[in-house]
Every structure is written in C-alpha cells, then in structure tokens.
C-alpha positions as CSV (number, residue, x, y, z in Angstrom):
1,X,132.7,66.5,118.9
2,X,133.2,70.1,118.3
3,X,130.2,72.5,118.3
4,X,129.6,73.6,115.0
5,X,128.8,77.4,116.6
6,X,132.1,76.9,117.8
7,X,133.7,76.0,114.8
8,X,131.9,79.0,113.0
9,X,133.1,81.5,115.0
10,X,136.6,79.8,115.3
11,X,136.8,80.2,111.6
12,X,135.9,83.8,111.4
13,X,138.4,84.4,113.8
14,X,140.4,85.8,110.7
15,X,138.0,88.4,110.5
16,X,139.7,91.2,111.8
17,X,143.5,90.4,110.1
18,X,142.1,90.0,106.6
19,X,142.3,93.8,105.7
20,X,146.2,93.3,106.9
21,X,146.6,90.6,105.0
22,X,145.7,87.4,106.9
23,X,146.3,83.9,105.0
24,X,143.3,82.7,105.3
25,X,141.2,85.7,104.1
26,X,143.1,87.1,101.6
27,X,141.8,87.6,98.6
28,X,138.6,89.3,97.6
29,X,136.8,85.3,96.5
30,X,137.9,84.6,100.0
31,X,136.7,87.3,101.6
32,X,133.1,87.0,100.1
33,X,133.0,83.5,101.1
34,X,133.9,84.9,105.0
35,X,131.1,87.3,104.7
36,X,128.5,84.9,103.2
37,X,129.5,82.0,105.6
38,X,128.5,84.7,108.2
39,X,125.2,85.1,106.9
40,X,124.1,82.1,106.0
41,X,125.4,80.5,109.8
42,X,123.8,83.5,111.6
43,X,122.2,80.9,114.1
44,X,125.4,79.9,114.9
45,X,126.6,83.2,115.8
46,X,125.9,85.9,118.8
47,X,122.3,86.7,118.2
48,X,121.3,90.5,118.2
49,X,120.3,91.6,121.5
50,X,116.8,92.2,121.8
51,X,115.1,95.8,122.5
52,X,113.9,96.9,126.2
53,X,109.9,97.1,124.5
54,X,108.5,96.2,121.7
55,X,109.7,99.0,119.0
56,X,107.6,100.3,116.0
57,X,109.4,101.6,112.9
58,X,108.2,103.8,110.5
59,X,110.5,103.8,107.7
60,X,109.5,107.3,105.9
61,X,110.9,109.6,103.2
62,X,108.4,111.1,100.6
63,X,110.5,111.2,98.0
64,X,110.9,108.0,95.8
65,X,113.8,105.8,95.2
66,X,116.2,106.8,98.3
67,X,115.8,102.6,99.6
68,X,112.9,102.9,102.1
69,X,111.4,99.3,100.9
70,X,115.0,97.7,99.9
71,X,116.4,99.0,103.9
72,X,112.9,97.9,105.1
73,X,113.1,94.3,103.5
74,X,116.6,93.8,104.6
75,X,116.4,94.9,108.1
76,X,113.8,92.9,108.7
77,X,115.5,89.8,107.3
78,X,118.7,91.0,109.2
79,X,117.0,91.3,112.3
80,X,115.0,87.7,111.9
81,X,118.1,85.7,111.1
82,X,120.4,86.8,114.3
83,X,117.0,85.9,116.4
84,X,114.6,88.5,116.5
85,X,111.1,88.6,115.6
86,X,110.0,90.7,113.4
87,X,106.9,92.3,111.7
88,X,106.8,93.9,108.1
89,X,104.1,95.7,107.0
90,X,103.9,96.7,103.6
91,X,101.7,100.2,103.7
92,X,102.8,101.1,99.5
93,X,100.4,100.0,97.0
94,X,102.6,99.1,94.4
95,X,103.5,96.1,97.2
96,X,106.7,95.8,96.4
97,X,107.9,94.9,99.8
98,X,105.9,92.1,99.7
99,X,107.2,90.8,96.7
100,X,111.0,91.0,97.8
101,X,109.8,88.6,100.8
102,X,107.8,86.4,98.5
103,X,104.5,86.8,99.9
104,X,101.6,86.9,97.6
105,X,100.2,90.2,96.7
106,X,97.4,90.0,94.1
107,X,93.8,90.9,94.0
108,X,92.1,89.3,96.7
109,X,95.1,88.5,98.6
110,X,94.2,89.4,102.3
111,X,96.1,92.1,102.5
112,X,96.6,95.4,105.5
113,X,93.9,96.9,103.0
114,X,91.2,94.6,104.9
115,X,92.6,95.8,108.0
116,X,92.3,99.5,107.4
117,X,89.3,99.5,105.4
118,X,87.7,96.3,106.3
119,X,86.8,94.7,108.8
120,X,89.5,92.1,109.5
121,X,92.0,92.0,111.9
122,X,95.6,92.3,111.4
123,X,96.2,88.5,113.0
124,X,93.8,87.8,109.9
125,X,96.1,89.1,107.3
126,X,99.4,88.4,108.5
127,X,101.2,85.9,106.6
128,X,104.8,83.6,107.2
129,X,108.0,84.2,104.8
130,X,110.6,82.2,103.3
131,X,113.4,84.1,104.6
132,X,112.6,83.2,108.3
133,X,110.2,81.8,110.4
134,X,110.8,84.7,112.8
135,X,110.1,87.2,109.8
136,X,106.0,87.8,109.1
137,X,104.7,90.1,106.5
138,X,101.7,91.9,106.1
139,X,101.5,92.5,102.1
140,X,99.9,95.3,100.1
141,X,97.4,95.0,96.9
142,X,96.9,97.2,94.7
143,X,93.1,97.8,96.7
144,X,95.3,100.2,98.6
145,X,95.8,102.5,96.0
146,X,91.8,103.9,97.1
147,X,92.4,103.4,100.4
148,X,93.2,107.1,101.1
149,X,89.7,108.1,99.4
150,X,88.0,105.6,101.4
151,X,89.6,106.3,104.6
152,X,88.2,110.2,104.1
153,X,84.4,109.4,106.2
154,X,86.0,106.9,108.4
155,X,86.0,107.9,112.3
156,X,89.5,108.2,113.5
157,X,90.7,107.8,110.3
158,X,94.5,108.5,111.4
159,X,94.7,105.5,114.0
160,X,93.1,102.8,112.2
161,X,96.8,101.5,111.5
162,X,97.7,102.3,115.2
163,X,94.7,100.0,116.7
164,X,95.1,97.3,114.3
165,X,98.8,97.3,115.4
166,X,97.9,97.2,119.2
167,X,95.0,94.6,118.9
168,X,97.4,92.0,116.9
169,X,100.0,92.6,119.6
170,X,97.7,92.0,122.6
171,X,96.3,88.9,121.3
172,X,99.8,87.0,121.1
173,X,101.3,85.2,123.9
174,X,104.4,87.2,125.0
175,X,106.9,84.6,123.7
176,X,105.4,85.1,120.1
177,X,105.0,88.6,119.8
178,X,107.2,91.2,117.5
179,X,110.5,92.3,118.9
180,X,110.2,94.7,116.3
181,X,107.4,96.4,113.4
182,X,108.5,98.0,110.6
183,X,106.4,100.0,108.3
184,X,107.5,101.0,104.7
185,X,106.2,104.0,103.7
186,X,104.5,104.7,100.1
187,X,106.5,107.8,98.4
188,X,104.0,110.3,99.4
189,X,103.2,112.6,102.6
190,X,98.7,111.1,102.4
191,X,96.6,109.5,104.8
192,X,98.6,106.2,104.9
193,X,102.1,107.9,105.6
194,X,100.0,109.8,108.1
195,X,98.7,106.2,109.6
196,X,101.8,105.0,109.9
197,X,103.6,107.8,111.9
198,X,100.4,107.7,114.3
199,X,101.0,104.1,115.0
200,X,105.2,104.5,115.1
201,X,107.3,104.9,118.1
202,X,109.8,106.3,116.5
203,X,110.3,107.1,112.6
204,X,113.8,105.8,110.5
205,X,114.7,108.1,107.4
206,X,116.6,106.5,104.2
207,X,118.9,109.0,102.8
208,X,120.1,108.5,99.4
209,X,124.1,110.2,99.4
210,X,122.7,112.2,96.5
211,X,121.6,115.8,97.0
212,X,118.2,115.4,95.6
213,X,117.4,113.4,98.4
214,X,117.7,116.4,100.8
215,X,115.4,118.8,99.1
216,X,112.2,117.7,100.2
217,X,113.3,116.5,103.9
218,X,112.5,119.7,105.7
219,X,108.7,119.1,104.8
220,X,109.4,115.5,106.5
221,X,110.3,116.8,109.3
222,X,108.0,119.3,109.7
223,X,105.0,116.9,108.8
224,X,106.6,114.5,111.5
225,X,106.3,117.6,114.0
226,X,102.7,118.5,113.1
227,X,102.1,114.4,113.9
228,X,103.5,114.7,117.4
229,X,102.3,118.1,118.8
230,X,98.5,117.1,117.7
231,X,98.1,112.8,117.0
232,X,100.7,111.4,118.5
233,X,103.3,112.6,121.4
234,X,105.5,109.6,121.4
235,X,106.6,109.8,117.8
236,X,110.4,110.5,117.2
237,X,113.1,110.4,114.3
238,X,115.8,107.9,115.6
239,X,117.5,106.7,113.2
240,X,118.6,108.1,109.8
241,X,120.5,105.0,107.2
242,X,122.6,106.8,104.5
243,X,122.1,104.6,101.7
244,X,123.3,103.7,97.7
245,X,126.3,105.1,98.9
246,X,129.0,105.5,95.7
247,X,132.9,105.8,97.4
248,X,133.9,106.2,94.1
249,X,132.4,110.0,93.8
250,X,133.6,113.2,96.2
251,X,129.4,113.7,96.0
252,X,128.8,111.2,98.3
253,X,131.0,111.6,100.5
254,X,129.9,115.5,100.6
255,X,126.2,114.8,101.3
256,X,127.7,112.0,104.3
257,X,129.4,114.6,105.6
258,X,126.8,117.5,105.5
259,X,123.9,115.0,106.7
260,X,126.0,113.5,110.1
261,X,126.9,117.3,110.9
262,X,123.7,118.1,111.0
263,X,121.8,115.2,112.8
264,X,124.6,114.1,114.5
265,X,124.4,110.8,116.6
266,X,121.2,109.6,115.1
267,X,123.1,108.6,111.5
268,X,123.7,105.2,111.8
269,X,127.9,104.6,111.7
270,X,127.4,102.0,108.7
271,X,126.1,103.1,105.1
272,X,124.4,100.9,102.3
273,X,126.6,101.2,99.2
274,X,125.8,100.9,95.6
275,X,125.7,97.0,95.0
276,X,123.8,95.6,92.1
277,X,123.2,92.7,94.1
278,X,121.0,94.8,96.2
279,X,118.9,95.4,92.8
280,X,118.3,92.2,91.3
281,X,117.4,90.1,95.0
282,X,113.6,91.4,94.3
283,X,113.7,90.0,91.5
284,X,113.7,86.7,92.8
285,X,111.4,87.1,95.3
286,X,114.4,87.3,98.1
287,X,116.5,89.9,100.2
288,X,119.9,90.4,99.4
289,X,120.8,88.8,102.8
290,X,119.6,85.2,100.9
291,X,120.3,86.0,97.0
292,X,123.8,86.9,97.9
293,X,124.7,87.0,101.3
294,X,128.5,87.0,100.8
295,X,127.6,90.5,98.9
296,X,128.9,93.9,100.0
297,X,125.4,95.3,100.4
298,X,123.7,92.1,102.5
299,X,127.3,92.8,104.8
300,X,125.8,96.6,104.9
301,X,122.4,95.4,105.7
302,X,123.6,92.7,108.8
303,X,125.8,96.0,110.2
304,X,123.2,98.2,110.3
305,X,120.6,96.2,111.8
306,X,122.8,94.9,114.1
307,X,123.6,99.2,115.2
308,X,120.1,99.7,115.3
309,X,119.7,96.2,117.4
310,X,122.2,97.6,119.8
311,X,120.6,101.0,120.2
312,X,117.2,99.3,121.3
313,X,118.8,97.6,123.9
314,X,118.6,100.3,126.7
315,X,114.9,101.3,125.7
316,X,112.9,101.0,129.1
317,X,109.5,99.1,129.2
318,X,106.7,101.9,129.3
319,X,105.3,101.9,131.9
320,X,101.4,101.3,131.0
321,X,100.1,100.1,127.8
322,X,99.8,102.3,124.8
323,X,96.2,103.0,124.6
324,X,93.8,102.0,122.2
325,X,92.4,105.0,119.9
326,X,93.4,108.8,119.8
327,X,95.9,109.9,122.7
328,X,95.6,112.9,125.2
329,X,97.1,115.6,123.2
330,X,100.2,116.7,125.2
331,X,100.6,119.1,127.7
332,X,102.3,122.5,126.4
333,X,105.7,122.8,128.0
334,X,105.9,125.2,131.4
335,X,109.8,126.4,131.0
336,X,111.9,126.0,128.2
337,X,111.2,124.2,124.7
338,X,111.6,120.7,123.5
339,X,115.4,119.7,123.1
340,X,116.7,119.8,119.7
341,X,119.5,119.0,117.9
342,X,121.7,121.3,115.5
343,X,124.5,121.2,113.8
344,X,127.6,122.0,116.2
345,X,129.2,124.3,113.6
346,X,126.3,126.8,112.9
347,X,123.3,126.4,110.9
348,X,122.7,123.6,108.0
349,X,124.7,124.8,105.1
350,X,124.6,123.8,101.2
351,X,121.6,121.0,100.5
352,X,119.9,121.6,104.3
353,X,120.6,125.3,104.2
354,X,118.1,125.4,101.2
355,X,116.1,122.5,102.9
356,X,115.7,124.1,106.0
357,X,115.4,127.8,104.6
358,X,114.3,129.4,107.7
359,X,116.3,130.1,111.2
360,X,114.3,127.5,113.2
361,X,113.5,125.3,110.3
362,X,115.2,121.8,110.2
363,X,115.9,121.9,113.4
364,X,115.0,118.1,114.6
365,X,113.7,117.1,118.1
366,X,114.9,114.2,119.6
367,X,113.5,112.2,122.9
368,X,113.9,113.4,126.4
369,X,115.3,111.1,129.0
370,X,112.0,110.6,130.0
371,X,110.6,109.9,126.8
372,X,112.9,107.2,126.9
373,X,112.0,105.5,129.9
C-alpha cells in the first residue's frame, strides 16, 4: 500500500510546472487547493530542520499595526506543524496573540502577568493550543496593562522575563523542551519591551512596506543597542519580515527595495502580502495557516518560517548555560569596533536617511563568528 507521505509529495510534484502551465495545477481554484493540501498534510511532508540551540525571539517594533502579533501567531503555528516545538508568549496587554491561538485570556486567567509580578512559575501558566500540540502559549490579561508600574520597586526588574524563561526551560526533560520562544512585543519601547529584549537571543523586526513604518526604527535600534552594551551582550537583530506587502503599488516595492539595501542579508527573501484572509483568522480564534491554509498569506507565513527554520540550523550549542539573573556586563573592545552592516551603496537614503539622521546612526550590528558559536 502506498505511503500516504508518499503520495502527498508525489502529488505536489506539479509544484514547480504550475506557473508554466502544468495540467494538473492550472488554474488559480487549483492552485489554492495545492497550497492548502500542503498545509493541512504538513506531517506528511519534510519537517523543518530544527535549530543548533534552543532560540529566543523577540518580535519587536514600537510602532503599532506593522504585523508583530499576526507574523508572531503564524510563525509559531508554521513552525509547530512541520515539527517543531514552539513557545508563544504573549507580552501585549490587549492579549491579542492569545486570542488568535484560542487560549483564554480573561481576568483571572493565569496569565505571564503571575509570572512577572507574582509569584508563579512560567510552567504554571503555560497553556496547550488548538493549532498544534507542539504549539504552547503563554496568554496576556489585561492585569498587564499595570505591570510596568508594578515592576518599578521590583529587584532586577529587567530580567524577571529572562529567569522565568530559563527556569521553565530547565525543568523540562530535553525531548519536551522549546525548539523555539517567541515573544510579541506590545507597541511601545516600556519596561515589558525592555523584559523581553533582556530575555531574547536575538530580536525579529516586522516591517510594514509602507514608509511610516521606517520613521521610528532608528530609536529601535538604538534602544536595542543600549540593551546589549549594558543588560544583555547576547542580544542581536536577525531577522527583519517585510510584511502587508501590496505588489499592486510602486510604494512597496520602493520601501522593499530601500530596507534590503540597507540591512542586507538579514531581510528574510519571502514577504507577507496584503491578504484579507490574514485579517479575519483572529477572528475565529485561529491562524491563517488553519482558517485558510490554501490562502496566499498562510503560503507567505509556511515560507518564511521555513527561511528562518533554515537559518537556525547552523547555530552552535553555547557552550555553558545562560545564567540565571543579570549578566557580566561586557568587556569593552581592545582593537577595532563591533562589525556593522551598511548599505553597500553609501549611506541610508529617503525613509532611513531621515530615520537614521546622523553619520553613525542606523548603522546595525550584527553577531561575530563567535557570537555565533
């Protein structure tokens, strides 16, 4: 009897002949049924490879409505599907991540608000979702909203999100812990931001292909800086996911162009487009990946995970536990500065010329070789 993996992939086969033409794919009804016969048989297909350590994700922009929780949600889903484990923690208090994975979220839900401010753990208030049983959530109340005021007298304020991170991780078995975190963000540059970029390992910016969505990334940048000369050395942006991307308008196309000049290799190769889709899955309590996976925005969503799947492969193990509580500030450097990247035509012009309006500003470090390993 034939395998039905077998038969899957046999039947996608088509895949790459459908833009010329192919019989079997060839028509748009068709090729929607292709794409969500993909998603919905992701167990039957290559699973994504998983990273060389366990890798935390902040997912950070401090402006509002660029896709930080929709990319968050959908990653996460993306990632659990092809076989990865995956943690999302919901660090906005209007808890809207939460409700796109259909986790409860009202007062008096254990939420990561009793981790932060309270006293429980983060084993305590993690909870399973519908979308996989390799996908966990950690949901957000609307307690959060105070948690920056409350957080103000707290000892080590800026790593409470950091320990209760390391402390869930250490008490799983290996075979049962995270392949991957990821943190949405709330739209602001406070204390919980701040919490979250202490306890990343690396930080993944949302860019809407709108100009807007530059203006304020400079300060990102430079707040992201301030985090790893003084709380926390290991922190690096990665990964940058050019999203509601319109092909329709010159605009986004320009700001495409402008952004992947600039930061180079670290923009991901595939970009979210406009899809309504995309919209109305929170509605229902789902991702887009299992509202509509035969959708042009859950396709988007499988790519791009599956990119930043494939760049976590050659991460090396580190080489000693990350320690629990505030880490040795780091050493100032002997020679020559930290490695940057810039734009290989000149300075940032248009949107990240006025972003970045000084010589130096804007210019974004990236992870030594060592740092890698």
């Amino acid at each position: 009897m034939t395998d039905p993996g077998q038969r899957l992939r046999s039947s996608l086969a088509a895949d790459s002949s459908a833009s010329s033409g192919g019989a079997e794919f060839d028509s748009p009804i068709a090729m929607e049924a292709m794409r969500a016969t993909r998603v919905l048989h992701a167990a039957d297909q290559e699973p994504f490879p998983p990273p060389g350590r366990i890798r935390v994700i902040t997912v950070a922009n401090q402006k509002g409505g660029v896709g930080k929780t929709t990319s968050t949600v959908n990653l996460g889903v993306a990632l659990a599907l092809f076989g990865l484990r995956a943690l999302v923690i919901d660090l906005d208090p209007q808890g809207n991540t939460s409700t796109a994975l259909g986790v409860e979220h009202t007062v008096g839900t254990p939420s990561i608000y009793d981790a932060l401010v309270g006293d429980s753990s983060l084993a305590d208030v993690v909870h399973p979702t519908t979308a996989s049983p390799l996908l966990r959530c950690v949901p957000a109340t609307i307690d959060l909203a105070g948690a920056e005021i409350e957080l103000v007298s707290v000892v080590a304020r800026e790593y409470r999100l950091r320990r209760a991170i390391e402390g869930y991780i250490q008490g799983l078995p290996e075979d049962q812990r995270p392949h991957y975190v990821l943190i949405d963000c709330p739209p602001s540059l406070g204390l919980l931001t701040l919490n979250a970029l202490v306890a990343g390992d690396e930080v993944l910016i949302p860019i809407q292909c709108e100009y807007y969505a530059l203006e304020g990334l400079g300060q990102l940048l430079n707040n992201i800086e301030l985090v790893r000369a003084h709380l926390n050395p290991g922190i690096a942006v990665r990964t940058i996911l050019l999203t509601m991307y319109d092909a329709r308008t010159k605009l986004a196309d320009q700001v495409a162009e402008e952004v992947r000049s600039h930061f180079g290799d670290l923009v991901l190769t595939t970009v979210i487009p406009r899809n309504v889709r995309v919209s109305e899955a929170p509605g229902y309590g789902q991702s887009v990946l299992t509202y509509d996976p035969g959708s042009r925005g859950s396709t988007s969503y499988v790519e791009a995970a599956r990119e930043l799947a494939e760049r976590g492969v050659h991460l090396q193990p580190e080489r000693d536990p990350r320690p629990m509580g505030p880490p040795s500030p780091p050493p100032a450097p002997a020679t020559a500065p930290m490695p940057a990247i810039r734009p290989s035509s000149g300075p940032p012009s248009g949107a990240l010329k006025r972003a970045f309006p000084e010589s130096d500003a804007g210019v974004l470090p990236v992870p030594t070789s060592e740092e890698t390993r």
